[in-house]
C-alpha positions in Angstrom: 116.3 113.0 109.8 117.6 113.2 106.2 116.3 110.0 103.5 118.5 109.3 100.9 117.4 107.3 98.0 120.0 105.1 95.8 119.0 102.8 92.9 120.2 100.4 90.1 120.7 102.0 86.8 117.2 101.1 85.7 115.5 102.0 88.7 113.5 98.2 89.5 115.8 98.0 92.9 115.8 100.8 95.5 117.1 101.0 98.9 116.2 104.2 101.3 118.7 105.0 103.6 117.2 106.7 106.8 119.8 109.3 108.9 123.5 109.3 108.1 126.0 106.6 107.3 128.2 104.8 110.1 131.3 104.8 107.6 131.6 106.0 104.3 135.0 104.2 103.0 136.7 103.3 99.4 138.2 99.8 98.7 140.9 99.2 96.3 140.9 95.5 96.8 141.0 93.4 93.3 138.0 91.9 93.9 135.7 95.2 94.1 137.9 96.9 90.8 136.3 93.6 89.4 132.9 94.1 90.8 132.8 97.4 89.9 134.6 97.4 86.9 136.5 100.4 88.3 139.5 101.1 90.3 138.0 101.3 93.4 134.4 101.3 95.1 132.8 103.5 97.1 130.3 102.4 99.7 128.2 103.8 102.7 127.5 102.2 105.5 123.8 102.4 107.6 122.3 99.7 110.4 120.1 97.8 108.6 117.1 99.6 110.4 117.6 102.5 108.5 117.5 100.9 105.4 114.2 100.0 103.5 114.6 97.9 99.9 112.0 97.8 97.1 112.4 95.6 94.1 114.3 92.5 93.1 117.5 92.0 93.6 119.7 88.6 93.2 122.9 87.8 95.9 125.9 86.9 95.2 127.9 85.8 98.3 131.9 85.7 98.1 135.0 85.4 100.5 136.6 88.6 101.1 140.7 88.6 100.9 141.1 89.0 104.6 138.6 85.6 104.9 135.3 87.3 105.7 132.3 87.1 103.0 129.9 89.2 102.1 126.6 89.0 99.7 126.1 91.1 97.5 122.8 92.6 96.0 122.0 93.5 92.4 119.2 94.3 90.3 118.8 91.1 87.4 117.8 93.6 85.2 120.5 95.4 84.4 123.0 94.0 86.5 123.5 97.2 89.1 125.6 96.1 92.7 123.1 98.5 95.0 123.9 96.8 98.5 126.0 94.6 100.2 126.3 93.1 104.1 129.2 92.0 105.2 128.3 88.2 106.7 130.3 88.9 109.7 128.0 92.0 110.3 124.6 91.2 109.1 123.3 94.2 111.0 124.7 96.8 108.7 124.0 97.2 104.8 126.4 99.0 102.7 125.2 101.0 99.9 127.2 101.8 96.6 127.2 105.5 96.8 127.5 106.0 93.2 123.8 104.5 93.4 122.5 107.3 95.3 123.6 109.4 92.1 124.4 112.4 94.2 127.8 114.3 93.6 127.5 115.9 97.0 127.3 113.1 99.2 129.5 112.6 102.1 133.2 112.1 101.6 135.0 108.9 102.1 137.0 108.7 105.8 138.5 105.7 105.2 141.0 104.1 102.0 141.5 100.5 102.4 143.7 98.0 100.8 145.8 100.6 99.3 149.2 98.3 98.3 146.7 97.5 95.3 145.7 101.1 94.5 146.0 102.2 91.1 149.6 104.2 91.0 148.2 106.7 89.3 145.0 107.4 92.3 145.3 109.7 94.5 142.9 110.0 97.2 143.2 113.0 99.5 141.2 114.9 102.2 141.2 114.0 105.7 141.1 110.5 105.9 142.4 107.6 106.7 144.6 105.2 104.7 145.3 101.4 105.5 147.5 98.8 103.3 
């Protein structure tokens, strides 16, 4: 079974992910383009029994546009988003995939919240696309 490892920038807050992700998807909702300070995010998804965490992290818990919430789990250091859960599904942990620092990893197969994409973003490849 492959181990992936993904990290904070400064390396004090871990998480191993065990096996291969449930759903690897990009958001374009305002709220991540704030978190991330990007466009969009990219996450991974993995049951929470795959996933082991080492270090500190501090939550943040917001409402999601469509009402949900979610926490959200980053390193007080240096101020890294590593991990989230969603609080309707507490048994799966999303994982920033630009924390697993790995240009190859899997490719997104779903784009949500497109009607705020960034005109200029394309995102291609077989996947699938909802407003």
């Amino acid at each position: 079974m492959i181990t992936r490892e993904a990290s904070c920038q400064c390396g004090q807050l871990r998480v191993q992910a065990k096996g291969e992700p449930t759903r690897v998807s990009v958001c374009h909702c305002l709220d991540c383009q704030k978190r991330s300070g990007s466009a969009f995010t990219m996450q991974a998804r993995f049951p929470a029994a795959q996933i082991a965490v080492a270090g500190t992290a501090h939550e943040w818990t917001r409402r999601a546009d469509d009402g949900g919430g979610a926490a959200f789990s980053f390193c007080p250091t240096c101020g890294s988003t590593v991990y989230y859960r969603s609080l309707a599904e507490p048994e799966v942990i999303a994982v920033a995939v630009g924390a697993f620092a790995d240009p190859a990893f899997t490719a997104p197969h779903y784009s949500v919240y497109e009607e705020r994409k960034h005109a200029w973003l394309t995102i291609g490849g077989d996947i699938e696309h909802y407003d």
